[in-house]
N, C-alpha and C positions, 0 to 999 in steps of 0.2 A: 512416573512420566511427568516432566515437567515443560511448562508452554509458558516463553517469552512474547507478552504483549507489546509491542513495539509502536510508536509514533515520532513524528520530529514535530515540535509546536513553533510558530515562530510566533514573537507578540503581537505584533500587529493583522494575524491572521486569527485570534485566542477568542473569537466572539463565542462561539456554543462548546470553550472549554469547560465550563459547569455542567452541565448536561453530557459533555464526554464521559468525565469524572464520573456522575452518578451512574451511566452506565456502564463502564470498568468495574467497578464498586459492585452492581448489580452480578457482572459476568465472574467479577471474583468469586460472590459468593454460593453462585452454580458451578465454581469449577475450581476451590481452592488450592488445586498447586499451581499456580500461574500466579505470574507476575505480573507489574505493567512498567514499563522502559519507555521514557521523556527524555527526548536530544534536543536540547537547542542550542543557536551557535549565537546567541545574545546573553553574554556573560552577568548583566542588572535583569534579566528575566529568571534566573536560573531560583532566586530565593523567591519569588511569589509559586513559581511550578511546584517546589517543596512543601511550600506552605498549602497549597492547596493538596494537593497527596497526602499528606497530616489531615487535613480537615476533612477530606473524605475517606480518612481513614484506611487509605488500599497500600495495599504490597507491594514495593518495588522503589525506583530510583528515577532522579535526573540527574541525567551527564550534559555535560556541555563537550560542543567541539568546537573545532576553526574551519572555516566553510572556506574552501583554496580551490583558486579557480584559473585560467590564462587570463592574463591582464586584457583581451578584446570581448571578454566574458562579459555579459549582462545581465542574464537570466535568470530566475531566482531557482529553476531548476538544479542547480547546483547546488544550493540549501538543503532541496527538501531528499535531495539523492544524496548528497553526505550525510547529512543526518539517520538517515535511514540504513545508512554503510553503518555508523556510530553506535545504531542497534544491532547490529548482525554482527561486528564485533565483539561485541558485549556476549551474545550469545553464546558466541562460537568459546570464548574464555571460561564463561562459568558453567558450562556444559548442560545446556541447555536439551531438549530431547524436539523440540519443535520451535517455530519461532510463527509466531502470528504478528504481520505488518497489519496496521490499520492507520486509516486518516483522526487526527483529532475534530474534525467538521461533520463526524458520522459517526449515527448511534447505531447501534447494533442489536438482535435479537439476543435477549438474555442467555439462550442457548449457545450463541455464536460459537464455542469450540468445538460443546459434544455435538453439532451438526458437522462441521468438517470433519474433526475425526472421522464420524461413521461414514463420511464418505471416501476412505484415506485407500485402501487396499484394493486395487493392485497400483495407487497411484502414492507418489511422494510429494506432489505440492497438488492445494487446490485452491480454487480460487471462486469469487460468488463475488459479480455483477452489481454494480450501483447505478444510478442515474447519473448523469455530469451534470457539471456547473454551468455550463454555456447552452448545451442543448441537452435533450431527451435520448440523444444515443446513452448504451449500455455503455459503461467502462470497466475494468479490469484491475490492470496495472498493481500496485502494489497496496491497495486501499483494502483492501479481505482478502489476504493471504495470507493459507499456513503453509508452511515449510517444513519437510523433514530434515535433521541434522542432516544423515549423509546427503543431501542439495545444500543447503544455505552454508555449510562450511567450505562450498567449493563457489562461491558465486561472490560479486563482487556488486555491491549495487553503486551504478555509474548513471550519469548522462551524458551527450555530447553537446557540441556549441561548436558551431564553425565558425569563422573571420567573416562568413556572408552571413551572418545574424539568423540562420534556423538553426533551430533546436531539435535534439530525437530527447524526449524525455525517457526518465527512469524507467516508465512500466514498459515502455518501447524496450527501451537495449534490456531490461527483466527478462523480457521476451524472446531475445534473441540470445539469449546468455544463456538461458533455460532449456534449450536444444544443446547449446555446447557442451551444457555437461550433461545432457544424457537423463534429461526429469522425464517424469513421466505426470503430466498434467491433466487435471479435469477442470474444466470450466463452465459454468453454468450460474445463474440466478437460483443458492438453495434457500436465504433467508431475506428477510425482513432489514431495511437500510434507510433510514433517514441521513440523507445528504443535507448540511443546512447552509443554506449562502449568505446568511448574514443571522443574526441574532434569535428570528425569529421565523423566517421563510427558508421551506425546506422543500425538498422535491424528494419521494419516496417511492420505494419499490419493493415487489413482495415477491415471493419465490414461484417461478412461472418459467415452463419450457420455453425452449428457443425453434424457433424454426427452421430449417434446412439453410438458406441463407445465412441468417446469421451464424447458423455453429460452424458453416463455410468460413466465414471473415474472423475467426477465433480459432481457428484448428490451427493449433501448434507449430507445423507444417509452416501454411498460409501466414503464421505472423512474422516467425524468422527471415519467411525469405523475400517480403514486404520492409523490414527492418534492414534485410542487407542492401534490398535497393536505396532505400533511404541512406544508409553510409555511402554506399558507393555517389548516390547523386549529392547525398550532401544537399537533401531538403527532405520532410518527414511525409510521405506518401502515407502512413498509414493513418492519418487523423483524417488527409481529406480522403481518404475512402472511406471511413466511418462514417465522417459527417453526410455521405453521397449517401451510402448502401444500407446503413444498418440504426436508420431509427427508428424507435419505440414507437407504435401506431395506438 
């Protein structure tokens, strides 16, 4: 069994990349057949990422890509969704058996695989809840998720960007992508997450059920078809329902 750790770093976002590092490092060495996959589309970033993977000694690579976008594009959502396509790529080639997305801004419970795994059957992707950056709502999206091959080699990770300046970000259209092929998803807060927003300040969350409400505004279901309206209007309904309905008290 083998599990593709995946991230996109970009440098000027790289403050608690050292402490990524040691906790890769850590989860390697609870779960030695895994790897860990670095995309960045900043070509003078690409030899310090290596050098640090050297120095902490872990398994695995950095790729670079080209971040291509329509020219009324502004977003940096486009970065961190190709990049993260750049990882699934990769997977999908070297025949990967899972693929685990995570943020480089978030450390993880050393455990972090063999708890997904055990929670795998009867489902093929799952996913575990972090704090956001801006508020205290739970978020999703593609920051702790593992993936089974038969999903992630039929998925494509995107975002959009209309001419009117909204965005549906990655873990959005993830979401809406993730019904068309037919996944079968669990969702919940199972581990332990340090989100850090800058070098030193962090907002953390620990494994803790959800409420009738909230597992309302997460069901599978209820996100797709919140993501189709958002295409259809061509504005992202699903942040400001989060930010209304579903914060952490």
């Amino acid at each position: 069994m083998k599990v593709l750790v995946g991230t996109t770093v970009a440098k000027n976002f790289a403050y608690a990349l050292g402490k990524f590092l040691q906790n890769q490092k850590e989860i390697q060495n609870r779960f030695p057949n895994s790897e860990l996959v670095i995309s960045t589309d900043n070509i003078k970033f690409v030899g310090r990422l290596n050098n640090c993977m050297e120095q902490f000694n872990l398994k695995g690579k950095v790729i670079y890509y080209k971040t291509q976008k329509p020219s009324y594009a502004n977003d940096r959502s486009w970065s961190i969704a190709q990049g993260r396509e750049a990882v699934r790529q990769y997977a999908v080639k070297n025949n990967f058996d899972y693929l685990l997305s995570v943020d480089a801004d978030m450390i993880y419970s050393n455990s972090l695989i063999q708890i997904l795994l055990g929670l795998y059957n009867p489902h093929n992707v799952v996913q575990s809840g972090y704090k956001g950056r801006l508020t205290d709502n739970i978020g999703f999206g593609l920051s702790c998720t593992l993936l089974k091959r038969e999903i992630f080699e039929k998925m494509v990770f995107r975002c959009l960007e209309y001419k009117n300046g909204h965005v549906i970000e990655d873990g959005n259209m993830f979401d809406y992508d993730l019904m068309r092929v037919g996944a079968k998803v669990k969702k919940g807060v199972f581990l332990s997450i340090n989100h850090y927003l800058n070098t030193n300040e962090k907002k953390s969350i620990y494994p803790q059920k959800l409420n009738m409400g909230k597992r309302f505004m997460i069901h599978p279901v209820i996100r797709y078809l919140l993501v189709k309206l958002s295409i259809i209007l061509k504005y992202d309904i699903c942040s400001v329902l989060q930010r209304t309905f579903y914060k952490i008290k």
